[in-house]
BATORPA-181401 format. One record per residue (C-alpha): residue number from 1; residue in one letter; x, y, z. Coordinates in nm, 2 decimals, always signed. Layout:
N
R/NUM/A/X/Y/Z
...
END
This chain:
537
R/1/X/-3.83/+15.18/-13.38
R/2/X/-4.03/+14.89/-13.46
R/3/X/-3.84/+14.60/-13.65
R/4/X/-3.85/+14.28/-13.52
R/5/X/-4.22/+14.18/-13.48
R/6/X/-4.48/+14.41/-13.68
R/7/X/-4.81/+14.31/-13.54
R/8/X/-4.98/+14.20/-13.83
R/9/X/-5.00/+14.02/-13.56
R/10/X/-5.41/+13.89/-13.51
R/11/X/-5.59/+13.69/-13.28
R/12/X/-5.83/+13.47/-13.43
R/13/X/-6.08/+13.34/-13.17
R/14/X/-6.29/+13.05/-13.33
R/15/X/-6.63/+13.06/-13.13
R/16/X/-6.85/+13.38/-13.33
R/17/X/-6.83/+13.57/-13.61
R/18/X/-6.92/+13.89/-13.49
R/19/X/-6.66/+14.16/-13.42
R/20/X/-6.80/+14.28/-13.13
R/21/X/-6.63/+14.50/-12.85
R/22/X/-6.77/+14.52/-12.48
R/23/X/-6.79/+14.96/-12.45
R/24/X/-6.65/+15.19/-12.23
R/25/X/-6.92/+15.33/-12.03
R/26/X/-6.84/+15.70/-11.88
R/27/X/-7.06/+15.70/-11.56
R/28/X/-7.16/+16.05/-11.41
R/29/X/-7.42/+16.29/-11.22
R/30/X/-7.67/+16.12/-11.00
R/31/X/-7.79/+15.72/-11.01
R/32/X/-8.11/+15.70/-10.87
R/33/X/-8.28/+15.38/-10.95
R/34/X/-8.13/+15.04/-10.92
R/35/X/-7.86/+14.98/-11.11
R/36/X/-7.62/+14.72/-11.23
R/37/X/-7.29/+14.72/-11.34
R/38/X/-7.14/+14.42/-11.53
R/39/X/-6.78/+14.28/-11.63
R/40/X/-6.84/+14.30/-11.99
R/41/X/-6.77/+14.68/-11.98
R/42/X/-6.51/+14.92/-11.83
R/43/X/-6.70/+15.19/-11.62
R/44/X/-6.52/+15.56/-11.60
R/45/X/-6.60/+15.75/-11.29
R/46/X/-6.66/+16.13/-11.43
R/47/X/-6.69/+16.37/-11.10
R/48/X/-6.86/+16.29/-10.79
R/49/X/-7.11/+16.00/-10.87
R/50/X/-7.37/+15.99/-10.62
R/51/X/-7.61/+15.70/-10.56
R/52/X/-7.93/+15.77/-10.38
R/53/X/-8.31/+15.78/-10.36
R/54/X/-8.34/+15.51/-10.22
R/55/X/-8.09/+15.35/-10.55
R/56/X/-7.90/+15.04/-10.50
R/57/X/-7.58/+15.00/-10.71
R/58/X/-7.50/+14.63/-10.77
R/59/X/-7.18/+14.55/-10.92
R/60/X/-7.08/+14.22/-11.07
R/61/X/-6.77/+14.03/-10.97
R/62/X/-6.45/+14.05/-11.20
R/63/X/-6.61/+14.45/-11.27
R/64/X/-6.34/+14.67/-11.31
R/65/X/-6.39/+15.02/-11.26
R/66/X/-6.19/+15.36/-11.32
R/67/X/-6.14/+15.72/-11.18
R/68/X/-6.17/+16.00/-11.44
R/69/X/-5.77/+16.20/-11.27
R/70/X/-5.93/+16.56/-11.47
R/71/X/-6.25/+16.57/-11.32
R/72/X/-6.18/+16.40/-10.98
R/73/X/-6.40/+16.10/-11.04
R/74/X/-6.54/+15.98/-10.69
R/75/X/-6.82/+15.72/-10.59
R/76/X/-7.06/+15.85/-10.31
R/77/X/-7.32/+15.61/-10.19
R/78/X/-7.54/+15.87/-10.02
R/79/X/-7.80/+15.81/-9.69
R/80/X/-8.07/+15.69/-9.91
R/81/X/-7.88/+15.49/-10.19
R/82/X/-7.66/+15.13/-10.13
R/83/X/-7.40/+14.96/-10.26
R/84/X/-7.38/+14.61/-10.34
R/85/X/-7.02/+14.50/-10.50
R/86/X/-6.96/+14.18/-10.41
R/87/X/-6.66/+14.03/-10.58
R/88/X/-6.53/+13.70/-10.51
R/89/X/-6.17/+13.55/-10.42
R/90/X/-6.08/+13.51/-10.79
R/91/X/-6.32/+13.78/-10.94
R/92/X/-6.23/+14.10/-10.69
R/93/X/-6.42/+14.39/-10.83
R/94/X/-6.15/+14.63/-10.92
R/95/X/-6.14/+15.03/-10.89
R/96/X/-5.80/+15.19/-11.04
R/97/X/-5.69/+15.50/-11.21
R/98/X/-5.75/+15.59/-11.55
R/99/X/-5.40/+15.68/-11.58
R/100/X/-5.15/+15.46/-11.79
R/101/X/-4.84/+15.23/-11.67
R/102/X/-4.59/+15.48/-11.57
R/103/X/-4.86/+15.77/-11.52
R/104/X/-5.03/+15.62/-11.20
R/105/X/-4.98/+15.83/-10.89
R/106/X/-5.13/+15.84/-10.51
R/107/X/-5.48/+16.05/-10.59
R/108/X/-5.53/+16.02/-10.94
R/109/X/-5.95/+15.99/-10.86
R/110/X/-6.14/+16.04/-10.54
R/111/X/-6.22/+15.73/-10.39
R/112/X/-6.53/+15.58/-10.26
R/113/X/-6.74/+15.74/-9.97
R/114/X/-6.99/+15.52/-9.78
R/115/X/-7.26/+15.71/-9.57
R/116/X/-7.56/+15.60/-9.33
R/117/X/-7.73/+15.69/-9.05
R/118/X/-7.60/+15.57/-8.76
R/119/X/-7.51/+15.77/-8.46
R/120/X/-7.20/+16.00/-8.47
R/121/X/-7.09/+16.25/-8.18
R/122/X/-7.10/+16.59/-8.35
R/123/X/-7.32/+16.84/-8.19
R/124/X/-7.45/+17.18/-8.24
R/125/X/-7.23/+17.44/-8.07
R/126/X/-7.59/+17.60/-7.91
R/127/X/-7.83/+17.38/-7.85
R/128/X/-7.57/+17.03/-7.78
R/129/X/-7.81/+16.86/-7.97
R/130/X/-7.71/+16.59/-8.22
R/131/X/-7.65/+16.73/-8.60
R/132/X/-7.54/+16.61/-8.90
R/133/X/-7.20/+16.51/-9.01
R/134/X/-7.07/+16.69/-9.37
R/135/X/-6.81/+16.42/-9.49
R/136/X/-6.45/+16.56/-9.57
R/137/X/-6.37/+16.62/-9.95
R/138/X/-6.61/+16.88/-10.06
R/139/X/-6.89/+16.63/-10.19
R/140/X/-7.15/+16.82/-10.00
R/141/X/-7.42/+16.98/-10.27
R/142/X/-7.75/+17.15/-10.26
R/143/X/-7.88/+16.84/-10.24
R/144/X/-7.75/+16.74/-9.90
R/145/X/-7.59/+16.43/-10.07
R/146/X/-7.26/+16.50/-9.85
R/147/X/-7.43/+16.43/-9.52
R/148/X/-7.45/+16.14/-9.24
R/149/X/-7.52/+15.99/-8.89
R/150/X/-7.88/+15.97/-8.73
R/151/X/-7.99/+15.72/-8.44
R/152/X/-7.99/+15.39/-8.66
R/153/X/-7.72/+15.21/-8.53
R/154/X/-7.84/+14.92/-8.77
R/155/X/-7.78/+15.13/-9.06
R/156/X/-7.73/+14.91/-9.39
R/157/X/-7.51/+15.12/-9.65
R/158/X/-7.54/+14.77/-9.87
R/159/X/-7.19/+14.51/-9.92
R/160/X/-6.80/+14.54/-10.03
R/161/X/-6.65/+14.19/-10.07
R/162/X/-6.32/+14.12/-10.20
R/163/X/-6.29/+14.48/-10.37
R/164/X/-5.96/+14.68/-10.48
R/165/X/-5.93/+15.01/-10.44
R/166/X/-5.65/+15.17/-10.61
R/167/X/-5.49/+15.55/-10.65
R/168/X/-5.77/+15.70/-10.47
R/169/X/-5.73/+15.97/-10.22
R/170/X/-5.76/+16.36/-10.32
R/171/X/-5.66/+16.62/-10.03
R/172/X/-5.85/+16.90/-10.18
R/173/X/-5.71/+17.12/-9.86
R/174/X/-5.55/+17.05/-9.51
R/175/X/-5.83/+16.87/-9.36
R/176/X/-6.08/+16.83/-9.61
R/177/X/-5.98/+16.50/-9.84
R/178/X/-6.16/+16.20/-9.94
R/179/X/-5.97/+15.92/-9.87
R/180/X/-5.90/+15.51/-10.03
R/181/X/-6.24/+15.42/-9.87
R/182/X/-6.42/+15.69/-9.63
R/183/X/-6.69/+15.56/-9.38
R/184/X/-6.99/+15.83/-9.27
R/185/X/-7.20/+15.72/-8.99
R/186/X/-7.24/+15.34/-9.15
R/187/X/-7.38/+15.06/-8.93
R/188/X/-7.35/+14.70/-8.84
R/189/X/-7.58/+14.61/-9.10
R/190/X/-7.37/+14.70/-9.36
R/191/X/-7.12/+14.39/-9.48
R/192/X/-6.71/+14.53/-9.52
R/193/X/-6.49/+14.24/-9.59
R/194/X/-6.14/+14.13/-9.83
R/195/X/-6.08/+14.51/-9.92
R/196/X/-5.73/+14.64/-10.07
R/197/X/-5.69/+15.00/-10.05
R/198/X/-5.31/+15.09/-10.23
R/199/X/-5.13/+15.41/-10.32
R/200/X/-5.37/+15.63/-10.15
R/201/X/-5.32/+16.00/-10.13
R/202/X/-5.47/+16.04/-9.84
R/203/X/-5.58/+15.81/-9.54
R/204/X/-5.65/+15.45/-9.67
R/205/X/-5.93/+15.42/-9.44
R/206/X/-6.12/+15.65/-9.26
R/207/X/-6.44/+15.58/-9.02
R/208/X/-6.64/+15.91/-8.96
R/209/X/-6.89/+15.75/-8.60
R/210/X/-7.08/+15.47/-8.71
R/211/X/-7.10/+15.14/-8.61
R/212/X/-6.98/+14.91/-8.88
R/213/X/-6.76/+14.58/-8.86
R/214/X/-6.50/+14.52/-9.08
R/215/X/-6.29/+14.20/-9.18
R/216/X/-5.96/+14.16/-9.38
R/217/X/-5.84/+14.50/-9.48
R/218/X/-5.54/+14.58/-9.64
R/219/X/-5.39/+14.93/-9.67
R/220/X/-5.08/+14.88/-9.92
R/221/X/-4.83/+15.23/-9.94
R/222/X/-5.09/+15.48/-9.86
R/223/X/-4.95/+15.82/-9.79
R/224/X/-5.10/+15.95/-9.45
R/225/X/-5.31/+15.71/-9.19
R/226/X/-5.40/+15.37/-9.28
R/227/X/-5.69/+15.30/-9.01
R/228/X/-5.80/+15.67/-8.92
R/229/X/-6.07/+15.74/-8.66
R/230/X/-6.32/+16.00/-8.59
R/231/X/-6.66/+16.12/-8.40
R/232/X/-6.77/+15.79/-8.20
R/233/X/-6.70/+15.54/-8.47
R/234/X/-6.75/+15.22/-8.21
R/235/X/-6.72/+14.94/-8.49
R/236/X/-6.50/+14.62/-8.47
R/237/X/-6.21/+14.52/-8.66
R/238/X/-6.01/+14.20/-8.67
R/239/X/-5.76/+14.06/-8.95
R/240/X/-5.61/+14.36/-9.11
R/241/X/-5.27/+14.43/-9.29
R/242/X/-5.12/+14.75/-9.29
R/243/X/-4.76/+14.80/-9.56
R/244/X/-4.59/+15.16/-9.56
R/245/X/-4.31/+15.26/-9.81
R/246/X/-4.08/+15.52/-9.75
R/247/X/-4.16/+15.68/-10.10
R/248/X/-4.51/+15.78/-9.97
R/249/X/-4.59/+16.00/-9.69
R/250/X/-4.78/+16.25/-9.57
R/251/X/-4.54/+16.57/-9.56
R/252/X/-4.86/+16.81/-9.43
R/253/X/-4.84/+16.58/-9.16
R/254/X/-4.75/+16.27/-8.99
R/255/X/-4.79/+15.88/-9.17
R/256/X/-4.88/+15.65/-8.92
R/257/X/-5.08/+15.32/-8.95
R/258/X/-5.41/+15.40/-8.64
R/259/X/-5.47/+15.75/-8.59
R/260/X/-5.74/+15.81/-8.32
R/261/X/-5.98/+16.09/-8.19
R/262/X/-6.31/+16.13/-8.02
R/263/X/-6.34/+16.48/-8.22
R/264/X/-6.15/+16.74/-8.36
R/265/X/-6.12/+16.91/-7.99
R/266/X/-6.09/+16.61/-7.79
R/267/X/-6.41/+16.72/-7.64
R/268/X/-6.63/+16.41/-7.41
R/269/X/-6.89/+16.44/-7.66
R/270/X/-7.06/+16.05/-7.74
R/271/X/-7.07/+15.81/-7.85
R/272/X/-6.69/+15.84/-7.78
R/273/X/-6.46/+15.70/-8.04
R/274/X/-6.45/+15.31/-7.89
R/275/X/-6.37/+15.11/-8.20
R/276/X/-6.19/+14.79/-8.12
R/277/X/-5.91/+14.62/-8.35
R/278/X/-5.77/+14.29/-8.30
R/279/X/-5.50/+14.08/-8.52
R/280/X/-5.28/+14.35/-8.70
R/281/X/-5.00/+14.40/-8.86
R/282/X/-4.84/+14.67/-8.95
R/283/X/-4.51/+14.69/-9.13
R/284/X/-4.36/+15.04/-9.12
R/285/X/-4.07/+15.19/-9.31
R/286/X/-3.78/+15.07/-9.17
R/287/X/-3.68/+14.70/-9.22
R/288/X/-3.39/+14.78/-8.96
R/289/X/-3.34/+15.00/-8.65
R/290/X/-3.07/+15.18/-8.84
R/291/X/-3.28/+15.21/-9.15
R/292/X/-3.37/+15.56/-9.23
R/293/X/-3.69/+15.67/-9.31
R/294/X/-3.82/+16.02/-9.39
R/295/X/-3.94/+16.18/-9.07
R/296/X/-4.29/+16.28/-9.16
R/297/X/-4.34/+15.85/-9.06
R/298/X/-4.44/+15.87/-8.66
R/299/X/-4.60/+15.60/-8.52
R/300/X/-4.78/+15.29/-8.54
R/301/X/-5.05/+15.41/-8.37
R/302/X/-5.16/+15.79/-8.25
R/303/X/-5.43/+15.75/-8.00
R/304/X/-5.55/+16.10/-7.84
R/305/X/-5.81/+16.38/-7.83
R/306/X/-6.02/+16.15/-7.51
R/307/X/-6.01/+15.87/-7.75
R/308/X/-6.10/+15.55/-7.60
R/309/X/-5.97/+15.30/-7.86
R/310/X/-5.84/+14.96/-7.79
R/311/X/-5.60/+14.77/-7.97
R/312/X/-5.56/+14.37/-7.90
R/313/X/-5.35/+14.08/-8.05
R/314/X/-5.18/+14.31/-8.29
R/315/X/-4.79/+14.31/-8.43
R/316/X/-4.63/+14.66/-8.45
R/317/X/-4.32/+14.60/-8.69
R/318/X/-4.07/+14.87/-8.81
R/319/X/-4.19/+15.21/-8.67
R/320/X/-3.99/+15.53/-8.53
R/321/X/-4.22/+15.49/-8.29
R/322/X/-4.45/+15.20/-8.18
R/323/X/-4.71/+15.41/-8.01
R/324/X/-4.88/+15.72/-7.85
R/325/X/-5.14/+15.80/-7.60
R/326/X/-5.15/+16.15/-7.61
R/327/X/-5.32/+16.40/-7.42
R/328/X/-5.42/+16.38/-7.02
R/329/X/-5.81/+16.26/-7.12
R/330/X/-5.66/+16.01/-7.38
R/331/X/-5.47/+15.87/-7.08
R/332/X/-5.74/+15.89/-6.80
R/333/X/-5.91/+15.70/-6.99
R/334/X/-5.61/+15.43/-7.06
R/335/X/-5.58/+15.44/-6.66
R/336/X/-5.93/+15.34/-6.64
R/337/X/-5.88/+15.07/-6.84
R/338/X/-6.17/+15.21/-7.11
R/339/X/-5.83/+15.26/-7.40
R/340/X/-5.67/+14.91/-7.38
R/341/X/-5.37/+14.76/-7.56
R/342/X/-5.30/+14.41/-7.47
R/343/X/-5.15/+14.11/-7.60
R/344/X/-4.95/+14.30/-7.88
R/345/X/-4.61/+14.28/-8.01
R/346/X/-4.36/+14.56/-8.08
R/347/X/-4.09/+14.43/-8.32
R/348/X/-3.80/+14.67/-8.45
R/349/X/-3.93/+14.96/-8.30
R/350/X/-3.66/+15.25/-8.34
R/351/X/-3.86/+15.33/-7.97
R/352/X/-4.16/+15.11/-7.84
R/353/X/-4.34/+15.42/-7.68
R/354/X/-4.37/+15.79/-7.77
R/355/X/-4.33/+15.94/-7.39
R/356/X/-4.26/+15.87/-7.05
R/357/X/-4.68/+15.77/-6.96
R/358/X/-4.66/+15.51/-7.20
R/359/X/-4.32/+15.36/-7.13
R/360/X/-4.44/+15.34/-6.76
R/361/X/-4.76/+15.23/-6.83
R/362/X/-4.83/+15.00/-7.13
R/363/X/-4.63/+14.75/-7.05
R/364/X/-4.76/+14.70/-6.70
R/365/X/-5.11/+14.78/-6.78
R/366/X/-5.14/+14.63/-7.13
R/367/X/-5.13/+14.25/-7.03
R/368/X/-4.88/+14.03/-7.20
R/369/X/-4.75/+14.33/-7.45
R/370/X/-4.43/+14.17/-7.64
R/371/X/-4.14/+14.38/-7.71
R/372/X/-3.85/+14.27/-7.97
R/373/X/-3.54/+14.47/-8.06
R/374/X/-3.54/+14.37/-8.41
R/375/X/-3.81/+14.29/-8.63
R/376/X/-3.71/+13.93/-8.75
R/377/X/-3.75/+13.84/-8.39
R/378/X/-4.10/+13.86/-8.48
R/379/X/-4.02/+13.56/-8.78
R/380/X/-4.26/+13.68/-9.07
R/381/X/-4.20/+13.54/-9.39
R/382/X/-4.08/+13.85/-9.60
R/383/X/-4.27/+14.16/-9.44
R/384/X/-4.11/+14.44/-9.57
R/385/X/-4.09/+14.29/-9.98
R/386/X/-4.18/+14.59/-10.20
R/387/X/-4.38/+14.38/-10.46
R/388/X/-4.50/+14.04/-10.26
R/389/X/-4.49/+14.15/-9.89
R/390/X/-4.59/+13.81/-9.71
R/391/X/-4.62/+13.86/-9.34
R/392/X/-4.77/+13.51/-9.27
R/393/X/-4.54/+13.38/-8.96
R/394/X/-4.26/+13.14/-9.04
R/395/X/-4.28/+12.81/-8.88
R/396/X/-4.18/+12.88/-8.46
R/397/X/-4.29/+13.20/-8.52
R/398/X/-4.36/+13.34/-8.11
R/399/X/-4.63/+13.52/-8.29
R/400/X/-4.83/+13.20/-8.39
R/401/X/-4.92/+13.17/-8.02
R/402/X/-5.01/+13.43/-7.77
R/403/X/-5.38/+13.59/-7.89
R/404/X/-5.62/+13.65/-7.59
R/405/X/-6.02/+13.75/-7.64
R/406/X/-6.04/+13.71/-7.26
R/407/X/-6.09/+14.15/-7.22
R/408/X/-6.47/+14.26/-7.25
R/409/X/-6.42/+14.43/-7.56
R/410/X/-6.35/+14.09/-7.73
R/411/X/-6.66/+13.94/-7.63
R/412/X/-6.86/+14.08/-7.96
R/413/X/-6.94/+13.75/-8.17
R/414/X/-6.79/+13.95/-8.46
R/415/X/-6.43/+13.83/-8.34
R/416/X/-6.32/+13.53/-8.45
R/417/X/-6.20/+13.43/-8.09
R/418/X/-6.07/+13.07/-8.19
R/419/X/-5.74/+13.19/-8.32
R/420/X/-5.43/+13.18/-8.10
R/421/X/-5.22/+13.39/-8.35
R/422/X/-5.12/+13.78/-8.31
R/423/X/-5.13/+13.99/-8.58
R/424/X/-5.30/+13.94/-8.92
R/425/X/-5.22/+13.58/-9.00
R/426/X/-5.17/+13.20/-8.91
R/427/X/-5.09/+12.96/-9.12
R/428/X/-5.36/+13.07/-9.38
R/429/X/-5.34/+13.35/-9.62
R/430/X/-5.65/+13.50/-9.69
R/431/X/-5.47/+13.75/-9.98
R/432/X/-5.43/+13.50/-10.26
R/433/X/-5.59/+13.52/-10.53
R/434/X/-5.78/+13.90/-10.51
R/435/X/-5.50/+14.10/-10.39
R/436/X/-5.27/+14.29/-10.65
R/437/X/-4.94/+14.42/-10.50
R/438/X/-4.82/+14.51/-10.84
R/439/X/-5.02/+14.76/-11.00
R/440/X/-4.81/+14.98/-11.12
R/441/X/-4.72/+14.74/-11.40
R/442/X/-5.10/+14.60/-11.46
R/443/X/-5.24/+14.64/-11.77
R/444/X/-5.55/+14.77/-11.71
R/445/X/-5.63/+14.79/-12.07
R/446/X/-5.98/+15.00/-12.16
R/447/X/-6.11/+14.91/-12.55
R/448/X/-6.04/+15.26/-12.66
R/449/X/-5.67/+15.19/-12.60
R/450/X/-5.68/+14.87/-12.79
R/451/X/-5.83/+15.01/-13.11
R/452/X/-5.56/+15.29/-13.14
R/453/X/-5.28/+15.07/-13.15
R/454/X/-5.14/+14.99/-13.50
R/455/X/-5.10/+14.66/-13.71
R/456/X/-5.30/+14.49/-13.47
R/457/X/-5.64/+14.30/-13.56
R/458/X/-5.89/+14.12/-13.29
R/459/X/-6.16/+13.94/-13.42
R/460/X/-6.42/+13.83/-13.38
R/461/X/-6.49/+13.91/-13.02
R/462/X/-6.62/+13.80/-12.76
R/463/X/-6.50/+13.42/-12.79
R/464/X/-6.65/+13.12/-12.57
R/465/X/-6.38/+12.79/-12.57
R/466/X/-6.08/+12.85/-12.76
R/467/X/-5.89/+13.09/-12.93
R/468/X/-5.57/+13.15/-13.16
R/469/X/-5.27/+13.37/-13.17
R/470/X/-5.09/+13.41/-13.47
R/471/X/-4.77/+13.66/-13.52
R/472/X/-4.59/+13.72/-13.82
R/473/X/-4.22/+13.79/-13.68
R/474/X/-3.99/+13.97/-13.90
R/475/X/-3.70/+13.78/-13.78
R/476/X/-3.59/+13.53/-13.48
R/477/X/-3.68/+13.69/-13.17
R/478/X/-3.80/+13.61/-12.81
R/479/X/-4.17/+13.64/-12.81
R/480/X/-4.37/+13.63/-12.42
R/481/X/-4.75/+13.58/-12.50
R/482/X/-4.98/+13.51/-12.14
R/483/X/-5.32/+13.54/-12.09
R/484/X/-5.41/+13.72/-11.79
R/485/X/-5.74/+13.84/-11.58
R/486/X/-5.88/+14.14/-11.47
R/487/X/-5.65/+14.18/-11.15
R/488/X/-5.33/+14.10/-11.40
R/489/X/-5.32/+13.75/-11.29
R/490/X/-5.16/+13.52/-11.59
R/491/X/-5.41/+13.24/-11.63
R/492/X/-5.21/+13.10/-11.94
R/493/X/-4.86/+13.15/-12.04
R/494/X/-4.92/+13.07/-12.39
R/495/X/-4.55/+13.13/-12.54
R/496/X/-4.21/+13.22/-12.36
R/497/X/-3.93/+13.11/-12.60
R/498/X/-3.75/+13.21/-12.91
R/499/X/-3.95/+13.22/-13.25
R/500/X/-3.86/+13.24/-13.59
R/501/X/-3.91/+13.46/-13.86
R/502/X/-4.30/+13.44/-14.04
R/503/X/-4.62/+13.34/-13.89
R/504/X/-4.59/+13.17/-13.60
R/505/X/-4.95/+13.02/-13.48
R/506/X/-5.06/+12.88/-13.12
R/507/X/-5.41/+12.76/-13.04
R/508/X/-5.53/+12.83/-12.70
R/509/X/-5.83/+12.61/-12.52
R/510/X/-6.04/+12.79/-12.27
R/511/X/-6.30/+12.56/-12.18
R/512/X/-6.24/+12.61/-11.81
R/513/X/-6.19/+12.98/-11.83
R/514/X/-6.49/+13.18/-11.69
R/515/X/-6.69/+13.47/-11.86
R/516/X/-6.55/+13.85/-11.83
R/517/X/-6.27/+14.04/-11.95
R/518/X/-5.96/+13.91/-12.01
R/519/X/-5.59/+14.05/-12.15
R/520/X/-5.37/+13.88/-12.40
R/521/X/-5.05/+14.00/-12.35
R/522/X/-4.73/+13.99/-12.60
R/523/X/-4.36/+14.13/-12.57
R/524/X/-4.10/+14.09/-12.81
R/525/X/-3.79/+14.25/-12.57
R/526/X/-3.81/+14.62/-12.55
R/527/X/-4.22/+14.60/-12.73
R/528/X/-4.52/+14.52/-12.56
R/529/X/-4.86/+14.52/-12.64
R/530/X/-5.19/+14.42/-12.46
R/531/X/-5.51/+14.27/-12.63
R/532/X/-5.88/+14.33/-12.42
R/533/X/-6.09/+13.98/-12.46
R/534/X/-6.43/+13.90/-12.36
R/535/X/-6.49/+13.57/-12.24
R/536/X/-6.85/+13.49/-12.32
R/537/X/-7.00/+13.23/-12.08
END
């Protein structure tokens, strides 16, 4: 029951006189000629969206993007089309569901699926000759807009800079599911850097073959893998961040954060699977030894089927188990030194190693491996928060020292091999700013939402260097009014004190503020409601 504030409550923003509202654009079918996308509008994903013919798709910093949950609303940028989406520390691009506050879920939309052609290991059964790829998730048409690899190991799917990617992840059937981000056959000439992936329904990542590098990747509560590998991807990996939460697994399967296989049948078709990864951490479910977490969690990393992935420099924090190499090719080829993992740390480990191989073998083998009974040996900031998790190492942290690039794999110029630090971080945190670990409560606010609610008048819009916010109160109450960004940021807190009853008025100045979409927020104890502004600049 509404008593205390009724929102005749209006902002006045003095700059234009037009009252103007940037549109919800629905977005579906086929895109195939250059396109842009811009942060004046909300975008809806409606189906499987497919860019090709040779298309590029160039989306604006501070864009923000939704998943239709009805109609499975996924972005496909085929063999012929690209992606450009280059958002920037303070304007990430943003993909969410569609869904409300309380209503968002793991797979509410599909995700986003990269393809190229760059070489991938499957084969025809007859002939043994190369064929191509059909990614997971049913996307596959008359069209062949579903399929990747070829011989380009240069392959240039276009750039995804500080991007969020969040509730994606549909497993249409056991094996078949797109995931947070899904890689097909993409190459080194394709740019993959500051991506969040969180509250996927499926793997959080997933590289199909291909060839592409990839920098500071977070995977935040996903429910299966967080870093899954497939069919000769050979790509490099360094700075990544990995955060489980024992309310999502996978119960089909097993949750762990690197799964690994050369193919489906563990077969010595190539390329094999030889991606590298260097400066992880990944924070499993259980804060403490003792702390229980659902069994369908396994390991912090799954490495089988003649695999020959190496891991390097990397902190394994808080798993039943810390890892497996599984299956007597997956270890041949750890014996011959073509699967390394060296210079990592296991930290609070319910058991370092999955079997007897590995408990003989990794630590001898692996080079400088760290073990540590209990994961605040490791002296990360606050790993396992649910809301902030900061795994940046805490001043004498043993992780701060201890990196090594001295092992052939390293030797790429990709790898930033000037950093003495294990796992994800230093003394720097590349997360601020872009990151959202709160989304659940973000008000991503579309304009059809805003012009339903009652009592509540914006006008005009868009506004350029100031604004007002005036709101009648009924009677004394506590009133919280911020202004907040795209990514649910507050960029002003304009009130956050008692009021009394009548019009109560505050002038804002945005002079500083840069163009794009904006939220004013106001709560009045148990009411909320959220205003969608254009800042035009």
């Amino acid at each position: 029951m509404r008593k205390l504030i009724q929102f005749c409550a209006f902002i006045s923003i003095i700059a234009m006189s037009a009252n103007t509202f940037a549109a919800d654009v629905p977005v579906s079918g086929n895109i195939t000629a250059n396109t842009t996308w811009t942060k004046d509008n909300i975008y809806l994903l409606t189906g499987f969206v497919y860019v090709k013919s040779g298309a590029t798709l160039t989306i604006e910093a501070g864009t923000l993007i939704k998943g239709d949950k009805p109609s499975k609303g996924t972005l496909i940028i085929t063999r012929t089309g690209k992606i450009s989406a280059a958002g920037t520390e303070c304007e990430p691009i943003v993909f969410t569901s569609n869904q409300p506050i309380g209503d968002r879920a793991p797979g509410d939309w599909g995700g986003i699926i990269l393809l190229g052609d760059a070489p991938i290991n499957i084969k025809d059964s007859a002939s043994g000759l190369p064929i191509d790829g059909i990614i997971e998730g049913g996307v596959d048409n008359a069209s062949f807009d579903g399929r990747y690899g070829g011989t380009n190991a240069g392959s240039n799917s276009g750039t995804m800079q500080y991007v969020r990617i969040e509730y994606p992840g549909i497993a249409f059937v056991l094996n078949n599911e797109i995931n947070g981000l899904t890689f097909g056959g993409v190459g080194t000439g394709t740019t993959i850097d500051h991506i969040q992936v969180s509250f996927s329904g499926d793997d959080s990542y997933e590289w199909f073959g291909g060839t592409v590098n990839c920098k500071n990747l977070i995977a935040f509560k996903g429910t299966d893998d967080d870093f899954d590998t497939d069919f000769g991807y050979s790509g490099h990996c360094q700075f990544l961040l990995a955060v489980r939460d024992t309310a999502y697994y996978d119960a089909a399967g097993a949750s762990n954060t690197f799964e690994s296989d050369n193919n489906a049948t563990g077969s010595s078709a190539t390329p094999l699977t030889s991606s590298v990864f260097s400066n992880v951490t990944t924070i499993g479910p259980k804060s403490t030894v003792s702390f229980p977490a659902p069994s369908y969690f396994k390991r912090g990393a799954h490495i089988r089927r003649n695999s020959t992935q190496s891991i390097y420099n990397t902190i394994f924090m808080g798993w039943p188990i810390g890892e497996f190499i599984d299956g007597t090719s997956t270890k041949a080829n750890y014996t011959a030194g073509t699967l390394e993992l060296k210079n990592n740390v296991w930290a609070g480990c319910s058991r370092n190693h999955e079997a007897a191989f590995d408990s003989a073998n990794v630590p001898l083998m692996g080079n400088s491996n760290t073990f540590y009974a209990a994961a605040t040996e490791a002296m990360l900031a606050d790993p396992f928060n649910a809301t902030a998790p900061n795994a940046i190492p805490s001043a004498g942290s043993p992780v701060l020292m201890g990196a090594s690039f001295s092992a052939a794999n390293l030797s790429s110029s990709f790898f930033d091999n000037t950093v003495t630090f294990r796992g994800a971080f230093g003394t720097t945190n590349w997360m601020t700013c872009w990151t959202n670990f709160d989304s659940e409560n973000t008000p991503y606010t579309s304009v059809n939402e805003i012009s339903n609610l009652n009592n509540i008048k914006v006008y005009p819009n868009p506004f350029t260097n100031k604004f007002v916010v005036n709101v009648n109160a009924t009677e004394t109450t506590n009133l919280n009014i911020s202004l907040v960004d795209i990514s649910g940021r507050i960029i002003k807190q304009i009130m956050n004190d008692a009021v009394s009853a009548g019009l109560n008025t505050y002038s804002i100045n945005t002079e500083n503020l840069q163009g794009g979409i904006y939220f004013v927020k106001i709560q009045s104890n148990n009411e909320a409601t959220t205003l969608k502004m254009v800042c035009n600049k």
